[in-house]
N, C-alpha and C positions, 0 to 999 in steps of 0.2 A: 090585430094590428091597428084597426079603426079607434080602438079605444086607446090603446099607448100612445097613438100621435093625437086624439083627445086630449088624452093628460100634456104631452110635452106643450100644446098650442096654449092652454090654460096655464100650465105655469109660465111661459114665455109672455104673454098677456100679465100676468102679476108681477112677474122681473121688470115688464116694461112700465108697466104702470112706478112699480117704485123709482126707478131712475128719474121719469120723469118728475116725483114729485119732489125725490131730493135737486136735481135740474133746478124746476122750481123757485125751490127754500135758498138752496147757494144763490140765484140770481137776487131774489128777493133780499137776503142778508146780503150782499156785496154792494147793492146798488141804492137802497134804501137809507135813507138818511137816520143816522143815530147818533142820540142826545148822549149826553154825559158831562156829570158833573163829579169833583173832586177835594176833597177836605184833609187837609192833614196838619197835627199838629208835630213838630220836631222838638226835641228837647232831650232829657234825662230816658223817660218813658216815650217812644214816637207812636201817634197813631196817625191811621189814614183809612179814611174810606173812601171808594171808590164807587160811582154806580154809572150801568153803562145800557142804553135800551132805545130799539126801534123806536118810529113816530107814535105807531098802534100797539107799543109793550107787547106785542106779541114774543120777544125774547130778550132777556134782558139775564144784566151779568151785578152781581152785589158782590165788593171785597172789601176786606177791612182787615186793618193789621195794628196788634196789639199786642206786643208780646211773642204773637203766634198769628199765621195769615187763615184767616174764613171766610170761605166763596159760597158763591150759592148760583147757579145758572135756573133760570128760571122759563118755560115753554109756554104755549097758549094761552096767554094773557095770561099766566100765571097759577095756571091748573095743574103744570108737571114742577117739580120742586127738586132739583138735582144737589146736594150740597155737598162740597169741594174743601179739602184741605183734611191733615188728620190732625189729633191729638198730639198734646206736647208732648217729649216724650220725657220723662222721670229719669231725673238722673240716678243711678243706683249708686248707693253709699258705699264708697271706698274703704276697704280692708287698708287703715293704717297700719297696721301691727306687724311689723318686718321682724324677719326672723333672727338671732342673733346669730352672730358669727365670731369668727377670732378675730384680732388685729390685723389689720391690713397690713404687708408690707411697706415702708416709706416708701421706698424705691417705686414699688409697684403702682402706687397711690398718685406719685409726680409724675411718673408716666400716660398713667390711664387721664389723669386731669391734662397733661401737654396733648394727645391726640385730642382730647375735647375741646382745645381753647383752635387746636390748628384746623378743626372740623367747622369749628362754629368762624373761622375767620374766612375759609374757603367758601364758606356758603352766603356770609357778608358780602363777599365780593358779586358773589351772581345775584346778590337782593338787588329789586330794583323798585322806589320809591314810589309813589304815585304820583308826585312831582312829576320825577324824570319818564315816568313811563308815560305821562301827558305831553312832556314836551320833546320826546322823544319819537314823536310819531305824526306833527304836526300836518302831514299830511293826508293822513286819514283823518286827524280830528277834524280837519277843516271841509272834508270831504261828509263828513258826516252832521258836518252842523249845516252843512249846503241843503243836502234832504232834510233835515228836520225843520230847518227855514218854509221849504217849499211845501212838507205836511202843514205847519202851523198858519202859512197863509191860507190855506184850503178848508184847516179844521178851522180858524175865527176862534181863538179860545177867547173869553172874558176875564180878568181876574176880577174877584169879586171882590176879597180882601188880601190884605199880603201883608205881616209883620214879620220879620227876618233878619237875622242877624246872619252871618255867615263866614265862614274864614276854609281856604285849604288849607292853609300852616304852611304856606310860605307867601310872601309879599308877592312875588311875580306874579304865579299864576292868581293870586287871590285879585290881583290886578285883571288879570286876561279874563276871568269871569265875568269882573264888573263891566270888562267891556262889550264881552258877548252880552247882556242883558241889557247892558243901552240900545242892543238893537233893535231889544222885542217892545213897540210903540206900548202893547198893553200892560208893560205894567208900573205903568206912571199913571197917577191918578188918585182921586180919592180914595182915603182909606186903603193907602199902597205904600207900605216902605218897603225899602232893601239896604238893609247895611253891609257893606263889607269892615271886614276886621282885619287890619295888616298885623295887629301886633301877637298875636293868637300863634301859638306853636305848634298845634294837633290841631287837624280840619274839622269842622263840625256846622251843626245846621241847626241853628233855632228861633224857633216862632212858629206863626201860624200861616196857612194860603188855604184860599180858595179857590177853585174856577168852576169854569160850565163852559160847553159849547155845542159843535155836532159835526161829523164827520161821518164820510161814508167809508165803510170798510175798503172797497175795494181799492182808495188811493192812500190807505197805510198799508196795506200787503206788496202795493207797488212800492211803495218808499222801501219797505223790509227787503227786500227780494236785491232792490239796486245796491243795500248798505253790506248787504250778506254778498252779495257777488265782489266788489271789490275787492282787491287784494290789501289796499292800505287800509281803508277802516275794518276790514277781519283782524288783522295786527294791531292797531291802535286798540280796540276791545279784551284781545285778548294780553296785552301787556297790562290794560288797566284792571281787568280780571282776576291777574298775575298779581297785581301789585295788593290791591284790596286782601287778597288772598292772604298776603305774606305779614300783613298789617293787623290781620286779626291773629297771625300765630304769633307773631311779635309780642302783642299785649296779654296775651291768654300765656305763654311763658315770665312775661313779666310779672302777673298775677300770681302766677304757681310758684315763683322763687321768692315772691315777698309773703306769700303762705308758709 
């Protein structure tokens, strides 16, 4: 019996020990001040990298996106090597080769094409733009650019460089942008432009930015936690989610019927 309650006290000692060290490491990362700086270029092909790490590198996060996203989390100044993200995945070559059949009925043929035109018109109606799912929700987005205001005063970002063209595709909102960015003091200055595009039909983003700054984790998990509990900015997210969504099936059919 002396010895069973041996073993139980020794591993209760090594349970306890590990909590505390993770204890520890969570205070340490939460409270600790971490750099980060960010590169990306937008255009045709977008890259970006991202790199993010304690004062003392003891953990540090590298991502980059090209095509395809690669991470890499890195531990003990850089002795553990964790790397993050998989391989693209190959698209497999489509069997064109349809099988032949008889003549379709007319009848059958204007029927089956009228369910499709009254499918594809029912579903038009529930599309909902990114426009309108922006201005649609104007309560949460405003709710959300409130905390992101209050991260960005606390995180001090720098821009370093910034050439940008930019457009949503439509006048209004590509307006209500330009006017959220007059808020942000940093990014006027040398070696800073930002254009907006009113005349642009399709939203896009091109040029280059940089920044750097430091922030502690523990007041963007605060900021997450208030944007996530909301009721309006959960909605506002999930309509622009919506929309984004419907906007890459949109062009990937447009694609596919001009193939």
């Amino acid at each position: 019996m002396s010895l069973f309650l041996s073993v139980l006290a020794v591993i209760g000692k090594i349970l306890l020990i590990i909590l505390l060290v993770v204890l520890v490491l969570t205070l340490y990362l939460l409270f600790t001040p971490f750099m980060y700086r960010a590169d990306g270029a937008f255009g045709e092909d977008n890259v970006f990298v991202a790199k993010l790490h304690d004062f003392s590198h003891f953990f540090g996060i590298t991502a980059a996106y090209s095509g395809g996203l690669a991470a890499q989390i890195t531990l003990l100044w850089g002795a553990v090597k964790i790397p993050l993200g998989g391989k693209k995945k190959e698209k497999k070559p489509e069997n064109n080769v349809k099988q032949e059949s008889g003549p379709e009925p007319a009848s059958t043929g204007k029927k089956q094409r009228n369910a499709a035109e009254a499918e594809q018109a029912a579903e038009s109606k529930k599309k909902k733009s990114l426009p309108s799912a922006v201005l649609g929700n104007l309560g949460g987005l405003n709710y959300i650019i409130k905390q992101v205001f209050s991260l960005l005063g606390k995180m001090k970002p720098t821009v370093l460089t910034a050439d940008l063209d930019y457009s949503t595709g439509e006048p209004d909102t590509t307006g209500y942008v330009t006017g959220v960015l007059a808020l942000f003091p940093f990014v006027y200055g040398r070696k800073k432009s930002f254009r907006p595009d009113f005349q642009a039909d399709e939203p896009y983003i091109r040029g280059t930015i940089g920044l750097k700054g430091k922030i502690f984790l523990f007041q963007a998990v605060y900021i997450i936690i208030r944007i996530i509990a909301n009721k309006d900015s959960r909605a506002f997210i999930g309509d622009v989610l919506g929309a984004v969504k419907q906007q890459k099936k949109d062009k990937a059919a447009k694609q596919s019927k001009a193939a």
